[in-house]
VOGU-3710 file (C-alpha; in Angstrom, 3 decimals, decimal comma):
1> xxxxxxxxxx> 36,069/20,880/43,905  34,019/17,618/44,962  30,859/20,641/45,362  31,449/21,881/42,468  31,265/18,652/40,086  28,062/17,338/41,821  26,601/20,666/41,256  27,689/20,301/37,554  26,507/17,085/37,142  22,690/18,373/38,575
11> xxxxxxxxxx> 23,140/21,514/36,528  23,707/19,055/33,078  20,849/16,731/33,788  18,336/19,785/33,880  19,776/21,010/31,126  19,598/18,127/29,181  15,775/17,504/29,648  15,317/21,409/29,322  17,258/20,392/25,668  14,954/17,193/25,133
21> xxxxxxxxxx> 12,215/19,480/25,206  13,281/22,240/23,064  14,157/19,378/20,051  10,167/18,198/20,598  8,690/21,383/20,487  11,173/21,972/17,145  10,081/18,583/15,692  6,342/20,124/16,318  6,502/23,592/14,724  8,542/21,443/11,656
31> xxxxxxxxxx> 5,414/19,228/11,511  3,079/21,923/11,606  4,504/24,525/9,596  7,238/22,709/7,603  9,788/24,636/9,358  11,550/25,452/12,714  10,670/29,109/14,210  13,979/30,916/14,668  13,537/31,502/18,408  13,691/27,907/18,520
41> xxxxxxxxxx> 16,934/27,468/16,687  18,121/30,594/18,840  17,381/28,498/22,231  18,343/25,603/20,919  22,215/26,695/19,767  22,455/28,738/23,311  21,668/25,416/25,152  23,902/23,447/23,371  26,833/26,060/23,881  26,167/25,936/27,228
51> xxxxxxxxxx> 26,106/22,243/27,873  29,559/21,950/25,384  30,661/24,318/28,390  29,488/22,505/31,400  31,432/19,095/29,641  34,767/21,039/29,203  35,035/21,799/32,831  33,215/18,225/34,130  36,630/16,995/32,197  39,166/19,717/33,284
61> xxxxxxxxxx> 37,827/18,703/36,838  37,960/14,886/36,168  41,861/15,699/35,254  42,601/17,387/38,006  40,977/14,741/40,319  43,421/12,099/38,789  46,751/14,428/39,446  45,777/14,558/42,939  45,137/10,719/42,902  48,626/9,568/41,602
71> xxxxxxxxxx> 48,416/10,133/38,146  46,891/6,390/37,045  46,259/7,091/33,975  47,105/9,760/31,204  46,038/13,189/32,619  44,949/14,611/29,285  43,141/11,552/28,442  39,659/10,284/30,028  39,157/7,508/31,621  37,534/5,736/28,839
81> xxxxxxxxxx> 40,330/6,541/26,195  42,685/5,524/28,604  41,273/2,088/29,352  40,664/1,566/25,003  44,277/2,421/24,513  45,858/0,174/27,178  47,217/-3,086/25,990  44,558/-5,276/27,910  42,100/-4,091/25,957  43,195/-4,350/23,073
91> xxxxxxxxxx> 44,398/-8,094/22,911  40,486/-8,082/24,116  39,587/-6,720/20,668  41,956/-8,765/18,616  40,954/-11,887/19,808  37,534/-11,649/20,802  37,344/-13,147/23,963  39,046/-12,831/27,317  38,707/-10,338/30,084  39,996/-6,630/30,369
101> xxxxxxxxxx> 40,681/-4,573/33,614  42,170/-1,011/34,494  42,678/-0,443/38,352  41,967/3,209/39,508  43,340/4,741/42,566  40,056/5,593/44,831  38,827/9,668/44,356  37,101/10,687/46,748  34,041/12,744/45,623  30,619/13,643/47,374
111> xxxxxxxxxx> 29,086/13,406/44,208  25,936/10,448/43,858  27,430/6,819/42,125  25,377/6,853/39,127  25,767/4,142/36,301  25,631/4,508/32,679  22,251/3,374/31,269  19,828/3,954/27,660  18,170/6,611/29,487  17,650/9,756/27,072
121> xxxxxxxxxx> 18,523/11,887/29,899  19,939/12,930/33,372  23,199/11,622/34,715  25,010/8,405/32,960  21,771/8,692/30,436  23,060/8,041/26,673  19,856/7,509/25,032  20,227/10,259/22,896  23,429/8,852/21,442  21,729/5,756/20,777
131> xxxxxxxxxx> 20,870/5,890/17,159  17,817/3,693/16,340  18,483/1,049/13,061  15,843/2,777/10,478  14,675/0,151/7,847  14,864/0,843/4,469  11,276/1,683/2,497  7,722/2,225/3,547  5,361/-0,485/4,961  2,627/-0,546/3,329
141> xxxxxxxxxx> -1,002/-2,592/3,261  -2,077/-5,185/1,146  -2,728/-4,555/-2,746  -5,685/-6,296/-3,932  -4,692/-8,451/-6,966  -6,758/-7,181/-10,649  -8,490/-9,503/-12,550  -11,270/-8,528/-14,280  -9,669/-6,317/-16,598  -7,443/-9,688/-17,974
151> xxxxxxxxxx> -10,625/-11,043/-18,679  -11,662/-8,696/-21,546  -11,097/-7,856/-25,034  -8,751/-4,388/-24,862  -9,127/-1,472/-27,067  -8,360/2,237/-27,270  -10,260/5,421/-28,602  -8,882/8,910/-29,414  -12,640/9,738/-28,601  -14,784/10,857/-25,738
161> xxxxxxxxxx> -17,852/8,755/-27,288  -17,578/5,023/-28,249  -20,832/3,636/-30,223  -21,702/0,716/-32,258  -24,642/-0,699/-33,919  -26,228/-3,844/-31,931  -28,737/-5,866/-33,269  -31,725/-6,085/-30,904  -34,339/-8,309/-32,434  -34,468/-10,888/-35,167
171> xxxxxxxxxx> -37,558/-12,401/-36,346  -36,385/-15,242/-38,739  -39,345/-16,523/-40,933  -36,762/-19,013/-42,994  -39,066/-21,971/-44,317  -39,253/-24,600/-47,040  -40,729/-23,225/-50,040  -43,016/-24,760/-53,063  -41,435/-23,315/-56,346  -43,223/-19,999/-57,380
181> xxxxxxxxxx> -44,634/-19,670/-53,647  -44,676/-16,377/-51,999  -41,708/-16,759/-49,767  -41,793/-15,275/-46,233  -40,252/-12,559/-44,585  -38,001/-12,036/-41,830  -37,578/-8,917/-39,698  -34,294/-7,536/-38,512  -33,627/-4,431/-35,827  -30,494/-2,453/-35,046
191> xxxxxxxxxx> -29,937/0,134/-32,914  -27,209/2,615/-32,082  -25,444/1,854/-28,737  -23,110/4,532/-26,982  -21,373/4,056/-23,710  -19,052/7,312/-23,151  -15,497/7,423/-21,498  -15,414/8,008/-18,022  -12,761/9,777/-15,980  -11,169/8,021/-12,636
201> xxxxxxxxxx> -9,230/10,266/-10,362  -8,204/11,123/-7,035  -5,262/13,293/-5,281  -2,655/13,986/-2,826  -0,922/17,217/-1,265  2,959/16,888/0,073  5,110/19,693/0,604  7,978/20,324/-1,517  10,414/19,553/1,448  9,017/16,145/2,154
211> xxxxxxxxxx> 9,202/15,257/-1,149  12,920/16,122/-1,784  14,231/15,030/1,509  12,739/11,822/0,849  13,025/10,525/-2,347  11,714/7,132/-1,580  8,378/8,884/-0,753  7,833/10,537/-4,398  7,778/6,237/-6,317  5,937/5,402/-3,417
221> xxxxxxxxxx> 2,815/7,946/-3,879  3,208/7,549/-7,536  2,389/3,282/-6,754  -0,328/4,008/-4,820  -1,699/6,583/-6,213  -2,001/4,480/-9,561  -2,969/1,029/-7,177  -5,760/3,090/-6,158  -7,135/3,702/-9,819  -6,759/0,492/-10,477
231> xxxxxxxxxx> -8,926/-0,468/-7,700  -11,367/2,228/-8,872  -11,321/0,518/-12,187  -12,081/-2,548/-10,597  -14,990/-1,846/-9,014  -16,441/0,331/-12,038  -15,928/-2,685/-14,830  -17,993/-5,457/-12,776  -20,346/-3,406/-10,592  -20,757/0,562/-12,140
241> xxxxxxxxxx> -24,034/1,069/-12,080  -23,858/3,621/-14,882  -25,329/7,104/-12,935  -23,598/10,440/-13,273  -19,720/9,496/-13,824  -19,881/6,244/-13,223  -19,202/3,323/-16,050  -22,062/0,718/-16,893  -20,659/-2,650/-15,474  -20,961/-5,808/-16,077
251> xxxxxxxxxx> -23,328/-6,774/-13,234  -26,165/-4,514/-13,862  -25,909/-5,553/-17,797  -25,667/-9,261/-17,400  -28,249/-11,404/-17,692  -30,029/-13,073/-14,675  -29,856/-16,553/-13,813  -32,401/-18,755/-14,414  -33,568/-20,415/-11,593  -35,523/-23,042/-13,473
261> xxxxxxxxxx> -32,544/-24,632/-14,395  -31,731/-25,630/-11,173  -31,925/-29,536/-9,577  -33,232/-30,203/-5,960  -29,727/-31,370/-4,923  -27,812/-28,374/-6,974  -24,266/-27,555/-4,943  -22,620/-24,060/-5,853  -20,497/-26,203/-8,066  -23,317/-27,542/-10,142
271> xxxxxxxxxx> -25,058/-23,918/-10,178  -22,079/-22,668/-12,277  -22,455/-25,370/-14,258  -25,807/-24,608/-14,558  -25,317/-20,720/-15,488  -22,629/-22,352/-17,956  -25,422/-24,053/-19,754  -27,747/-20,811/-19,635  -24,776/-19,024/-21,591  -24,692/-21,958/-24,086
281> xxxxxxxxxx> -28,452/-21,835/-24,445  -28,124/-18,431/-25,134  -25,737/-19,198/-28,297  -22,580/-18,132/-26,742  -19,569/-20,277/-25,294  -18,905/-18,937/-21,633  -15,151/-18,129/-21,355  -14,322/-17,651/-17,630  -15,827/-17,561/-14,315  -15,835/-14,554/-11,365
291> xxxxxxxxxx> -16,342/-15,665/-7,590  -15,865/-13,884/-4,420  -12,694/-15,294/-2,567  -14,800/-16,814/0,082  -17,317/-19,104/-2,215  -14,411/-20,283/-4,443  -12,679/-21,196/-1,136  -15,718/-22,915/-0,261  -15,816/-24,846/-3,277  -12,014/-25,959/-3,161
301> xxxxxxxxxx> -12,572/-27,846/-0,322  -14,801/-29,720/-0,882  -14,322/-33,283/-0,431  -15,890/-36,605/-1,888  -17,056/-39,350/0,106  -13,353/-40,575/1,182  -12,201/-36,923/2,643  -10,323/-36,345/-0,815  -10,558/-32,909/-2,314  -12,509/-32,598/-5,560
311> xxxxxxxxxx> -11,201/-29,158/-6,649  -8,475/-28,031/-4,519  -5,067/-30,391/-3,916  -2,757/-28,760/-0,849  0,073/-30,471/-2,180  0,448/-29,042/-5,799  0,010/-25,098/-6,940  -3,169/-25,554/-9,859  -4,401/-22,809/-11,829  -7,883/-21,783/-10,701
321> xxxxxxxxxx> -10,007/-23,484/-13,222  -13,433/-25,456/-13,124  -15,645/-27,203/-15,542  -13,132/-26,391/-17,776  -12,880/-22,569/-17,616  -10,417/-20,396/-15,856  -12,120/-19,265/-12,378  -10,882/-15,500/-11,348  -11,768/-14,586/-7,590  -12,016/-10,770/-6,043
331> xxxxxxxxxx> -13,331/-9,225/-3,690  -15,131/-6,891/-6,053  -17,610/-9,823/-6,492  -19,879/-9,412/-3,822  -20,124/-12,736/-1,318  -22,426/-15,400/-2,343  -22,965/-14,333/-6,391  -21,307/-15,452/-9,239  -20,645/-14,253/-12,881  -20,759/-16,633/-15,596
341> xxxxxxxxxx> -19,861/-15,458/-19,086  -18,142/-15,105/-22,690  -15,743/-12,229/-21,507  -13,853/-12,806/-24,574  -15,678/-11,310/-26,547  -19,170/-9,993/-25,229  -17,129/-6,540/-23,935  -13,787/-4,368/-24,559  -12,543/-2,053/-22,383  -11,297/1,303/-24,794
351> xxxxxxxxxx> -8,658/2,831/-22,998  -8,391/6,762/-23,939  -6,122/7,622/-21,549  -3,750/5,740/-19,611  -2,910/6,123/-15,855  -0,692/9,033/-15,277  0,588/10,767/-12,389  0,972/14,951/-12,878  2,295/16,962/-10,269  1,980/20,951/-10,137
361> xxxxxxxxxx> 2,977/24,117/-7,101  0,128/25,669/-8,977  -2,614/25,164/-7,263  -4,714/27,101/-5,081  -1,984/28,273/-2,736  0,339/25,947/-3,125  3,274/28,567/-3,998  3,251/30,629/-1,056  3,383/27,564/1,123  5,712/25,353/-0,781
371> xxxxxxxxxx> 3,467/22,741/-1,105  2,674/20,292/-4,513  -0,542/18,619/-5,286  -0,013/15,048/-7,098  -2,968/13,943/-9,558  -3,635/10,477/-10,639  -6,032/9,998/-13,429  -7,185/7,713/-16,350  -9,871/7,936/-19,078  -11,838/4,737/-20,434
381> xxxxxxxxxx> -14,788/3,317/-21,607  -16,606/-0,129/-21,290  -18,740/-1,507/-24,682  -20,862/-4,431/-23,421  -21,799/-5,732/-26,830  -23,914/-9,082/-25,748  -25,394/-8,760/-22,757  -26,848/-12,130/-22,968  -23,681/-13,924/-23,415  -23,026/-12,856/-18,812
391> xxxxx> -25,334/-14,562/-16,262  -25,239/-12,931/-12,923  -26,657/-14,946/-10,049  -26,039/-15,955/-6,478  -26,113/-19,291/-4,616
//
């Protein structure tokens, strides 16, 4: 009998990385396919029968063993469910502390001492049993935080076209006139501006399994799929450069700073100032300021003669805000430029369609494979009405 349980014991550890390797390629073809190929299943059942086998007789044997050894413990019980049952280990469990012991006769077996370890396989391996503590929701990167939008006046159109009339020149002749003098005249030009909506869009493809076995995953893709307009949208109000699909931004519309303006000893704080004043020369009252992260970082710390901070204060939580106006930082402001101007109203954003999230099995051949493709999309327009009322510069 001692022959035959060591050659049990060998015979269960190959079977149990023969197993181990039937569940990876399984967990493959599921990947791959979205399902397990039934000669899989087939080999996978058969092993497990077999092993279920190989345990019924490693116990029948383990009984026997402890008849011929005196009888110690219960013969229809293990060793383990004999030692949790016995009275020492149980006052163990009630009061949580203490020591527990179970004396065995010696049984004298041929078989190699092994002792019971994580391993996911071979003898006294209980890996597999081992389940690991799966955290709740996805981990996902860092959202970048949208600003410019807040900025400007909203709107919404049940059109594809927005247009307005801007005035473009003014010649203003107004004088002092003698009484029955020819008085003089002014001339006035308008023209007809259109700026068209613009689509933003992107997709995804999931399977219809993935999607029902995890439910979690379906709010996810719908948050990122609209995050990822949003950073789109981002982009296309300050910088769209207005070719083929995309929106006219702010940038390439604003007005230029005016270098002339600028003192010998100018700072990056006293340049905004300075493109403050262009916007005020310009007949407009500037209404906010845009900064890439690093320059307004730049500009918080800096100190006055004494090491105190000018801008910034570590100790208290202040709204961004300088020379009066609220200061919005993104990373959608290139480094080293600014944007100085009356975003209140100088442009509107006309929203025709709002972000939405579609999903459809019919698409291409998404039927025969049980798959679903998820579309994100959103319709607007930007009307930059003065121009001259942003000044775009860098330091």
């Amino acid at each position: 009998m001692d022959k035959e349980f060591q050659e049990l014991l060998a015979k269960l550890g190959v079977r149990d990385d023969e197993l181990k390797q039937l569940v990876e390629k399984a967990n493959a073809e599921a990947k791959a396919a979205g399902t397990v190929a039934s000669e899989t299943k087939s080999a996978i059942e058969k092993m497990v029968e077999g092993n279920a086998a190989i345990h019924a007789r490693l116990l029948e044997l383990e009984q026997k063993a402890a008849r011929r050894a005196g009888g110690d413990f219960d013969l229809v019980k293990t060793a383990g469910e004999s030692f949790t049952d016995g009275e020492a280990f149980k006052k163990l469990a009630n009061d949580r502390r203490g020591t527990a012991r179970m004396a065995f006769k010696s049984i004298t077996m041929n078989a190699a001492v092994s002792s019971i370890t994580s391993a996911p396989n071979g003898t006294g391996g209980v890996g597999n049993a081992i389940a690991p503590d799966r955290l709740t929701g996805i981990i996902a990167p860092p959202n970048r935080r949208m600003t410019v939008r807040s900025l400007l006046m909203p709107g919404r159109t049940a059109s594809n076209l927005i247009e307005y009339v801007q005035e473009t020149g003014f010649q203003n002749m107004a004088a002092p006139v003698a009484e029955t003098a020819l008085k003089p005249q002014s001339d006035l030009s308008l023209d007809l501006v259109s700026t068209p909506v613009r689509t933003l869009a992107h997709w995804f493809k999931a399977s219809n399994q993935v999607l029902a076995d995890i439910p979690l995953l379906q709010s996810y893709i719908d948050g990122r799929s609209r995050y990822g307009l949003e950073f789109a949208e981002e982009q296309q109000l300050l910088a769209g450069d207005g070719t083929g699909q995309n929106l006219e931004g702010l940038i390439p519309q604003a007005t230029e700073f005016d270098v002339n303006l600028l003192k010998a000893d100018d700072q990056q704080v006293d340049i905004l100032r300075r493109a403050i004043l262009q916007v005020r020369i310009a007949e407009y009252a500037a209404s906010g300021i845009v900064l890439n992260p690093h320059d307004w970082a730049d500009i918080e710390t800096l100190k006055d003669s004494n090491g105190r901070y000018i801008f910034g204060n570590p100790g208290q939580s202040i709204q961004p805000n300088m020379w009066g106006l609220p200061v919005v930082d993104t990373n959608a402001m290139p480094a080293g430029h600014f944007m100085v101007g009356a975003f209140n109203m100088a442009a509107q954003v006309f929203d025709r369609e709002d972000a939405n999230v579609q999903v459809s099995t019919e698409d291409g051949d998404n039927f025969v494979k049980n798959m679903v493709t998820i579309r994100a999309e959103e319709r607007l327009a930007l009307a930059v009405y003065r121009p001259q009322s942003f000044v775009y510069g860098s330091f």
